[in-house]
C-alpha positions in Angstrom: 109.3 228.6 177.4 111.0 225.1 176.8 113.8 225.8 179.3 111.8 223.3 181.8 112.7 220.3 184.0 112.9 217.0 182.0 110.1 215.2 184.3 107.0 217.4 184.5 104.5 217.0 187.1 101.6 217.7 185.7 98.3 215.5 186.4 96.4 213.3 183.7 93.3 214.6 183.7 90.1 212.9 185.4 88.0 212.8 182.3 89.4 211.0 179.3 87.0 211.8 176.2 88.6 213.8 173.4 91.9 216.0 172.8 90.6 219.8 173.1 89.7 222.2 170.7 89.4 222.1 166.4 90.4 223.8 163.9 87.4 225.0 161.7 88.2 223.7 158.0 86.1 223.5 154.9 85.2 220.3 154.5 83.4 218.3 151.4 80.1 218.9 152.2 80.1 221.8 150.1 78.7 224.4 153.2 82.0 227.1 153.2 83.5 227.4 156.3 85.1 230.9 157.7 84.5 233.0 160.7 81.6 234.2 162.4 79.9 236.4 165.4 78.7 235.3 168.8 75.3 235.8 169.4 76.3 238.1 171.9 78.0 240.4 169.3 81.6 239.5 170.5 83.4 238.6 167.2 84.9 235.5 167.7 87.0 233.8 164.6 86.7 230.5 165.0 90.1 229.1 162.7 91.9 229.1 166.6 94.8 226.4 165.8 95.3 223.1 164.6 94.7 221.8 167.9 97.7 220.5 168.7 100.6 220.6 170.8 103.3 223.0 169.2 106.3 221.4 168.5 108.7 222.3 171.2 106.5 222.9 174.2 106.6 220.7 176.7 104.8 221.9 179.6 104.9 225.0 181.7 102.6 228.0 182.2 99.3 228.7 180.1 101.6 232.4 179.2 104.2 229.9 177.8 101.8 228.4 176.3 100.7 231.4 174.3 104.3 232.5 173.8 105.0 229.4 172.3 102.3 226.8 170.9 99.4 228.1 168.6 97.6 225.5 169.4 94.7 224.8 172.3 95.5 221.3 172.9 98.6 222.7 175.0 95.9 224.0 177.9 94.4 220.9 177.6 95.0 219.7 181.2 93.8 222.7 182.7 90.5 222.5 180.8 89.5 219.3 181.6 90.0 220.4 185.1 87.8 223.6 184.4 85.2 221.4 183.2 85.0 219.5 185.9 84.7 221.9 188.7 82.3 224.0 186.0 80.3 220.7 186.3 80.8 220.9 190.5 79.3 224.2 190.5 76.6 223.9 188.6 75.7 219.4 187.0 75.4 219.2 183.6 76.2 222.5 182.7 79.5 220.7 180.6 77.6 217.0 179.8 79.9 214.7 177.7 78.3 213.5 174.5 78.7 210.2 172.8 78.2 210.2 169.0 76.0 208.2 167.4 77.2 206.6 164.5 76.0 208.4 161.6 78.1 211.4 163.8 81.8 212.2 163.6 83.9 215.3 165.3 87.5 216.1 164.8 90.1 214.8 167.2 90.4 218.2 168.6 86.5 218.6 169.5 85.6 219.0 173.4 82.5 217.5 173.1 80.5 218.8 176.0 77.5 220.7 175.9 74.6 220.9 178.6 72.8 218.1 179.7 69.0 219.1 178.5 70.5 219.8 174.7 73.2 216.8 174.7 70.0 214.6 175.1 68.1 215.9 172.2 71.0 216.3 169.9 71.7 212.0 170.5 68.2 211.7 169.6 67.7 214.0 166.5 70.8 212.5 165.5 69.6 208.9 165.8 66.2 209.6 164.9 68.0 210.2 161.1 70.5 207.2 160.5 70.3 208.5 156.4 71.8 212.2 157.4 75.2 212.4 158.4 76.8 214.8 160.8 79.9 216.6 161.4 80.5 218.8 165.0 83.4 221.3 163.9 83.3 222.7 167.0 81.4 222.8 170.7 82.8 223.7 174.5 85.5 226.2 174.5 87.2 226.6 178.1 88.7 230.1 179.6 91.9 228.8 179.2 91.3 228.1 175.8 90.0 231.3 175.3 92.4 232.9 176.7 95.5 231.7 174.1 93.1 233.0 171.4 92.5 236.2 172.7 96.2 236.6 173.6 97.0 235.8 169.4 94.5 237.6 168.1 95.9 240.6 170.5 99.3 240.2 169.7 98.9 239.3 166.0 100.1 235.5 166.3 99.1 232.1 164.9 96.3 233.9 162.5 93.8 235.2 164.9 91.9 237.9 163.1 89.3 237.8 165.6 88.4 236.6 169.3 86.5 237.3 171.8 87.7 238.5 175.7 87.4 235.4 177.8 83.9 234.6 179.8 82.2 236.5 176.4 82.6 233.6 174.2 78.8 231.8 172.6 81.3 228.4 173.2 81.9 229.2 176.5 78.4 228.8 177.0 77.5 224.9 176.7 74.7 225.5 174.4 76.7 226.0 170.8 77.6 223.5 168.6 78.7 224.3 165.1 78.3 221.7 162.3 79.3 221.5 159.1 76.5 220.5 157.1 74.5 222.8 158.9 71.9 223.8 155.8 70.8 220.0 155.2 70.5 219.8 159.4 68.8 223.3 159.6 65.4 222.2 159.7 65.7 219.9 161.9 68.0 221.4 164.4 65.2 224.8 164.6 62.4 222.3 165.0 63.9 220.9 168.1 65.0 223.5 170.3 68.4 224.3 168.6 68.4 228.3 167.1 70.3 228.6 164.0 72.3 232.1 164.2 72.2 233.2 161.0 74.1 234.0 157.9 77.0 235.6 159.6 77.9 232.3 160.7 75.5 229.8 159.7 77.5 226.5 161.1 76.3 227.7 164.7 73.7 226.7 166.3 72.9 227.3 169.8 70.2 225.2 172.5 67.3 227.1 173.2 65.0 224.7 174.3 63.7 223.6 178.0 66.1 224.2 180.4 68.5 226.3 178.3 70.8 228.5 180.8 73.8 230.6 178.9 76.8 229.3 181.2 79.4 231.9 180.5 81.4 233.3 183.0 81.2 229.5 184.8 84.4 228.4 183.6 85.7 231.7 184.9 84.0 230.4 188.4 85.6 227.7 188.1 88.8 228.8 187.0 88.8 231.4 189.9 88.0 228.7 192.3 90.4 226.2 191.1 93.5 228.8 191.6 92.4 229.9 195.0 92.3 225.8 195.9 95.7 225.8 195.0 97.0 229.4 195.9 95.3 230.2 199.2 98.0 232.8 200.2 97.2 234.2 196.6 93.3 234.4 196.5 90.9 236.2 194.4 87.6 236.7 193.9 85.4 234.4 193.1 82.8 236.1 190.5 83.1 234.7 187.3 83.9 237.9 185.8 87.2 238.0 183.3 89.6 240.8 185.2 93.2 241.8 185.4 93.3 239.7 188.7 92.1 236.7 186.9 93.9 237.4 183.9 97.6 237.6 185.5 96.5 234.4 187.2 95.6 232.3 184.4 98.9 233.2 182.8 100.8 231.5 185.8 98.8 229.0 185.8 100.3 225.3 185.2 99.3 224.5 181.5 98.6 220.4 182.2 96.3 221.5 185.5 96.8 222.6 188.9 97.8 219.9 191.8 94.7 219.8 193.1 91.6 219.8 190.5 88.0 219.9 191.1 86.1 219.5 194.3 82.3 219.2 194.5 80.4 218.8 197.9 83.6 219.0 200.4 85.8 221.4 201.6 88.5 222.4 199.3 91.6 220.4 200.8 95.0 222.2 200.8 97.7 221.7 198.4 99.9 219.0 199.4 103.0 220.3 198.3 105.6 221.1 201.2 108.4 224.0 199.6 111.2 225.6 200.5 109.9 228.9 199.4 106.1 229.6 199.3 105.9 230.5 196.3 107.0 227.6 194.1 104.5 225.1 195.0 103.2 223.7 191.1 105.9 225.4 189.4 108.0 223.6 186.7 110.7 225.1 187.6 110.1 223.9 191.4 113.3 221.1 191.6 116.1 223.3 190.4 115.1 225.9 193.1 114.7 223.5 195.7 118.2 222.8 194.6 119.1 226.0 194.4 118.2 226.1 198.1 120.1 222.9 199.3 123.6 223.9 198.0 123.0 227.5 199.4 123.4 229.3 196.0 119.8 231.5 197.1 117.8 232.9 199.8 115.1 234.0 197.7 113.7 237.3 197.0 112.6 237.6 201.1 109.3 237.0 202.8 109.7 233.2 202.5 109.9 233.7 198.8 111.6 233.0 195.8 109.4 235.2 193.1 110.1 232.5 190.2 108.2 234.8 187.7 109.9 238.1 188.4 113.2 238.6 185.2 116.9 238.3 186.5 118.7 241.5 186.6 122.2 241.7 185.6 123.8 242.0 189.6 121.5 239.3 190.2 123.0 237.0 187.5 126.4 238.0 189.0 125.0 236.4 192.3 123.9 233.4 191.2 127.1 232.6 189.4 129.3 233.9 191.7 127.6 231.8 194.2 127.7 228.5 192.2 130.8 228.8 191.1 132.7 229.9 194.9 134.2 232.9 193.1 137.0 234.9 194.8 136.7 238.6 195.4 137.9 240.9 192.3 138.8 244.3 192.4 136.5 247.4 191.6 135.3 247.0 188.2 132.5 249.2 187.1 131.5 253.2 188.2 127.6 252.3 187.9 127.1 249.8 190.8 128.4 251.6 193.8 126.0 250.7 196.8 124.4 247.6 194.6 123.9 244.7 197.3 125.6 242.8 194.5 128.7 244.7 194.0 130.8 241.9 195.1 129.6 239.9 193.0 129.9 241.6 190.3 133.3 242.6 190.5 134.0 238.5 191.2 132.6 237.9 187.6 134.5 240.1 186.0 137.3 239.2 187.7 137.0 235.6 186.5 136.4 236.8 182.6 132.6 236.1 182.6 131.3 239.8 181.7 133.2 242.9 180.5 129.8 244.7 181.5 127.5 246.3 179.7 130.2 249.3 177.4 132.7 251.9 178.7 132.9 251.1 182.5 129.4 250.3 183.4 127.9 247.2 184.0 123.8 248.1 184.1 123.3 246.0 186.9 119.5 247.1 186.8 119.1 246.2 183.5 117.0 242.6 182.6 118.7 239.4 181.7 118.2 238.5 178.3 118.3 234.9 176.9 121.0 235.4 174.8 122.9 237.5 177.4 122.5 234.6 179.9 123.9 232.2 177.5 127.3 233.9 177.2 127.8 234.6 181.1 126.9 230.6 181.4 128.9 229.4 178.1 132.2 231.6 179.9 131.3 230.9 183.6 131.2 227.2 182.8 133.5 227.3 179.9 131.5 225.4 177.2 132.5 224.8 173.9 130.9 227.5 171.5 132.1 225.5 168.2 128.8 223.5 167.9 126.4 223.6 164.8 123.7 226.2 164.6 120.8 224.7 166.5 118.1 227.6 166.0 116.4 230.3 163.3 115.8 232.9 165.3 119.3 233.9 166.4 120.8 234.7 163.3 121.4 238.4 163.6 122.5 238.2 167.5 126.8 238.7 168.5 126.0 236.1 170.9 124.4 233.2 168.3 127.7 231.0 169.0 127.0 230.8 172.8 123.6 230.4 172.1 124.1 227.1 170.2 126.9 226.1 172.8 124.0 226.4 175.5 122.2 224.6 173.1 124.6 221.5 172.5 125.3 221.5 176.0 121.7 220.4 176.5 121.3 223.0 179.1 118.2 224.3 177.1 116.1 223.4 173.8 114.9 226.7 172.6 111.4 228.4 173.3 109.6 226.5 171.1 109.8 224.5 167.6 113.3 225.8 165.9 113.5 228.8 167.9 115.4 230.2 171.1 113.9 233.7 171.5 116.9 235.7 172.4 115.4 238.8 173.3 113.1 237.9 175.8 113.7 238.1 179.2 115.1 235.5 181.8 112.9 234.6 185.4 114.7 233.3 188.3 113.0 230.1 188.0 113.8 229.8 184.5 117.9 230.7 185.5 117.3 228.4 188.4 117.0 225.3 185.6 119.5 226.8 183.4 122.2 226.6 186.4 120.6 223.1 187.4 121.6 221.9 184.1 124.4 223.2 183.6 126.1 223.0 186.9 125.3 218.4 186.2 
């Protein structure tokens, strides 16, 4: 989602080498390009996004990264931090290599690969100043992995193919794909590099002295990363790909956790101090702790605020009834009798902010949508719906005037590129923001 604070807190990551991941293009050489097979038999299509950041996004969760970018470079922070712990548990599993300078890579190239192969590649690569070399493609990261499984399940951003995270060959840190891989062929076999074969005959992978097959190690790391950060929330640390691991890496802070990697100490606790326990790293952390000061929420109890969980409709009538002091109204609707929020609720209708939901019902169990929540804020805050139509997707929706209104009120910029998702539903930490900004 773009609905995010303005100033993100995410960390510049440690290592500064090259931008993540590239997009596997046909290039002159003449050797076709397409996709191609692990050599563990997990398809894995290899065209996984231009490699950069989507136009729109601008920070947030790696899910709002896959709801939003198709491109890898938006989990870039996180990887980089993967990396590096990968490297704490286990040195030189993820080496950097420089290119020599018959060598080139695409800006989107993580070029890491273990130590024992990074050496001889630099030197078969020197040892032939004539032949020129082209890496299309090398480390992938779990995070990484994880956008292009998500696309290829859900049909986005032309995944045909991918492989579950931790199954990857380029989670591994032996492949290397290159694009003039029949003039390099003899070569690469003769010194410790396998060629895989026809069904994807860019990839090579290191076989030689002191080959280990790493994947699952950017899981580890991964895993180890978010219980550093998390240690209310831990899981376990196996380097096995599971729900548990899954449902973490989707809340997980896109441009890297506050803390990154660690090697040969004690992991130190996160330094953040919260009102709620729970919003420690979010984006969405200083328009709750806002939320907090003026007394406009308790949370969801337990110390927490549950910034992931959707809005339902009586809680949208307590957050705007709160912020906005409404008076009591009389009994509006027949379907929230014994709702906590029935107050509430009969205070914004009172005020002319919902008619509820059709007849006399006002669904107060029912999610929050995006669009719904921008015609309870465009009434509530009376903003002018006569703007100019700011988004694509919206087209078909009874509320597209409120939408742009929300829009030109700057109290959001859409979901990504020229689009403002309306179905989808609202989290309280995402309404938290929408409030902030439109309560300045």
């Amino acid at each position: 989602m773009n609905d995010l604070p303005t100033t993100s807190s995410f960390l510049r990551p440690r290592l500064v080498v090259f931008a993540t991941f590239a997009l596997l293009a046909a290039c002159s050489s003449g050797d076709p390009a397409g996709p191609g097979e692990d050599a563990s038999g997990a398809t894995d299509d290899h065209g996984e996004g231009t490699g950069q950041i989507a136009e729109g996004f601008s920070g947030g969760t790696v899910a709002d990264a896959a709801a939003s970018t198709c491109g890898t470079a938006s989990v870039k922070g996180l990887s980089f931090q993967i990396i590096e712990e990968g490297n704490c548990i286990e040195p030189g599993a993820f080496s950097p290599l420089t290119l020599p300078a018959n060598a080139t890579a695409g800006s989107g190239v993580f070029l890491f690969i273990q130590k024992p192969a990074r050496d001889k590649l630099q030197s078969i690569v020197k040892a032939n100043p004539g032949k020129s070399l082209t890496i299309n493609s090398m480390l992938r990261t779990a995070a990484q992995q994880y956008l292009l499984y998500n696309w290829y399940q859900t049909g986005r951003c032309g995944i045909s193919l991918a492989a579950k995270p931790g199954n990857s060959n380029h989670e591994s840190g032996l492949a290397i794909d290159v694009q003039e891989y029949s003039s390099w062929r003899s070569i690469f076999e003769g010194n410790g590099f396998r060629w895989l074969g026809a069904s994807d005959p860019w990839h090579y992978d290191w076989v030689g002295a002191g080959a280990k097959d790493h994947r699952g190690l950017d899981v580890l790391a991964f895993q180890r990363l978010w219980n550093r950060n998390n240690p209310n929330d831990k899981i376990a640390e196996d380097g096995s790909w599971g729900p548990a691991t899954e449902s973490r890496m989707r809340k997980s802070p896109a441009g890297g956790f506050a803390v990154g990697a660690v090697c040969n100490a004690a992991p130190p606790e996160p330094t953040c101090q919260a009102v709620f326990s729970d919003i420690c790293g979010s984006a969405h952390q200083p328009a709750i702790e806002w939320m907090a000061k003026e007394g406009l929420s308790s949370g969801c109890g337990g110390g927490k605020f549950c910034p992931d969980e959707t809005v339902s409709r009586a809680q949208m009538a307590a957050f705007l009834t709160a912020a906005l002091d409404l008076p009591p109204g009389p009994d509006a609707f027949t379907d929230d009798e014994g709702s906590i929020h029935e107050d509430a609720i009969n205070a914004v209708a009172a005020a002319g902010i919902t008619t509820g939901c059709g007849g006399t019902n006002y669904c107060p169990d029912a999610q929050v949508t995006r669009e719904q929540m921008a015609t309870f804020l465009v009434r509530a805050f009376k903003l002018d719906a006569s703007g100019e139509d700011l988004f694509t997707d919206d087209e078909t929706s009874i509320h597209e005037a409120d939408i742009n209104a929300l829009g030109a009120a700057g109290v959001t910029s859409g979901c990504g590129g020229t689009n403002y998702c309306p179905v989808s539903p609202v989290t309280r930490g995402q309404m938290a923001t929408f409030l902030h900004r439109a309560m300045q």
